[in-house]
C-alpha positions as CSV (number, residue, x, y, z in Angstrom):
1,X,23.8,58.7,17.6
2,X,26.7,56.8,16.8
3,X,26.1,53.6,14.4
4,X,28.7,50.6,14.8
5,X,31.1,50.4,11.7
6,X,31.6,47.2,9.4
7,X,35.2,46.8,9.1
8,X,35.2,45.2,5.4
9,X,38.5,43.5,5.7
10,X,37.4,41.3,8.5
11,X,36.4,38.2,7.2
12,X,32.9,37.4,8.4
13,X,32.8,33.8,9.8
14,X,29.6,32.1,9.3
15,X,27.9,30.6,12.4
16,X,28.4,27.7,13.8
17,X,25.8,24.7,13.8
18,X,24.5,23.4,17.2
19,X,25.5,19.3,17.7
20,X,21.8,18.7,17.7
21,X,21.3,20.0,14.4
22,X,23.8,18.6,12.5
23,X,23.0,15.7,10.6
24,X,26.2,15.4,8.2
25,X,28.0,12.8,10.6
26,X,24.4,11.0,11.8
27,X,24.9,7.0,11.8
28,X,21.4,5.2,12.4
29,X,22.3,2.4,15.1
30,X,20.9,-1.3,13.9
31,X,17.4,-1.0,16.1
32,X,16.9,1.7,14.2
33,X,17.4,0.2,10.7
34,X,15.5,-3.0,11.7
35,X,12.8,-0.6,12.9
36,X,12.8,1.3,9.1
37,X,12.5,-1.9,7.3
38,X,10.5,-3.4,9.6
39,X,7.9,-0.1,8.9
40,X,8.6,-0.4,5.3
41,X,8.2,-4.2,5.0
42,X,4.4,-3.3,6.8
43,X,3.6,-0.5,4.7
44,X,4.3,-2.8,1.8
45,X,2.1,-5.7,2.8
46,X,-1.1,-3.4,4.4
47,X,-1.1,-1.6,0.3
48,X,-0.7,-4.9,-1.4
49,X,-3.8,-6.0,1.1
50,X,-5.7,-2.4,0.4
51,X,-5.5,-3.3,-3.1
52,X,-6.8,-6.9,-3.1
53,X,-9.6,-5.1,-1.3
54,X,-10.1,-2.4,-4.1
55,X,-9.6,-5.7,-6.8
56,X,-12.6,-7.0,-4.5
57,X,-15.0,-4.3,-5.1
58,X,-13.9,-3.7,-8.7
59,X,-14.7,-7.1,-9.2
60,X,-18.6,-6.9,-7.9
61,X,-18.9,-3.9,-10.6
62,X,-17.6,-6.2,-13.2
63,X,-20.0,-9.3,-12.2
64,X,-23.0,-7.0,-12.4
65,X,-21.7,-5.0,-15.8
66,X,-20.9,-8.3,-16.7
67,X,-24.5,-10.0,-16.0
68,X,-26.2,-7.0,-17.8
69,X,-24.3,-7.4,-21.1
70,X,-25.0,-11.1,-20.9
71,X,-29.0,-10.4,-20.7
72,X,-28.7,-8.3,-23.1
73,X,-26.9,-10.1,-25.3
74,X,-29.3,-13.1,-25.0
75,X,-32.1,-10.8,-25.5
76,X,-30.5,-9.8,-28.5
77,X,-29.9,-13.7,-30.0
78,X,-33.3,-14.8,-28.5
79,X,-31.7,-17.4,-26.9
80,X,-31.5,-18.1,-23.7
81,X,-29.3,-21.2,-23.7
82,X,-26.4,-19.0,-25.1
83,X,-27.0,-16.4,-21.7
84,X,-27.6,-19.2,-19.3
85,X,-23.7,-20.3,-20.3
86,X,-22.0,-17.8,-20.0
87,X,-23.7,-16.7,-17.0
88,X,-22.4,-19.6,-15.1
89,X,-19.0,-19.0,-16.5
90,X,-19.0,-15.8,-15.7
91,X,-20.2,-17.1,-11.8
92,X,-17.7,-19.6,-11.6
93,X,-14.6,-17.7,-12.3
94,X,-16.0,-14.5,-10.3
95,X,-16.4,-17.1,-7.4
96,X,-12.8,-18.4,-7.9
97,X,-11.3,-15.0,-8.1
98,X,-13.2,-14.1,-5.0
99,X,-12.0,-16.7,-2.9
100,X,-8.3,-16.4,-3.8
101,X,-8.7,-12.6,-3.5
102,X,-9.8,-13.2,-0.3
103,X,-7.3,-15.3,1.1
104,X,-5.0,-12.9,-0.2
105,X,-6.1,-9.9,1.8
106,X,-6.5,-12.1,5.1
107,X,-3.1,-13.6,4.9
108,X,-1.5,-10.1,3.6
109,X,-2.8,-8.3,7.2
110,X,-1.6,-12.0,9.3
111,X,1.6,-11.4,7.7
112,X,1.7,-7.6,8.7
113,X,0.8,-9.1,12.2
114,X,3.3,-11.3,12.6
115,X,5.8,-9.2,11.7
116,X,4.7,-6.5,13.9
117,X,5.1,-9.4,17.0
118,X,8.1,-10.7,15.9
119,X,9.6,-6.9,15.6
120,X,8.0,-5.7,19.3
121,X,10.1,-9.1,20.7
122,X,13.0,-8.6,18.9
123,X,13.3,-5.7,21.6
124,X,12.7,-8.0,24.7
């Protein structure tokens, strides 16, 4: 059985990359670029509305831990004035953080919409 020889003085000459693979000289055209912001700009605005709606729910556990250490504290003082107080404070700023939270999370997901319209008929 006869085995092919290396000739060790030939240079070996590495292989050649198909055109599809090669990324080196790859340009993104503008729809392209328009379309990666466009993406990005959404990604953006649907976390910054994911996280009003985590601020949302963080927010019930703090009215209740909230409500628990004013009864307690009350119970504490034996007076009820004092937990009364601070229970509508506590109610009123909740309800005030609620509402602007809220607005915040519906306009952040209107914004994403818009921008996904006004990208789909930029293409038109």
């Amino acid at each position: 059985m006869q085995s092919k020889q290396i000739n060790e003085k030939t240079p070996m000459t590495p292989m050649q990359m198909s055109q599809s693979t090669s990324k080196q000289n790859y340009v993104p055209n503008n729809s392209v670029q328009k379309t990666r912001t466009t993406l990005l700009i959404l990604l953006g605005i649907h976390m910054f509305a994911w996280l009003g709606i985590v601020e949302l729910v963080a927010l019930a556990v703090l009215i209740v831990i909230g409500i628990i250490a004013i009864t307690t504290f009350s119970a504490v003082l034996h007076d009820i004035d004092i937990g009364i107080v601070l229970s509508v404070i506590l109610l009123i700023v909740s309800v005030l953080t609620f509402i602007f939270t809220t607005l915040t999370v519906v306009f952040s997901f209107e914004l994403a919409k818009l921008i996904q319209i006004q990208h789909n008929y930029q293409y038109i």
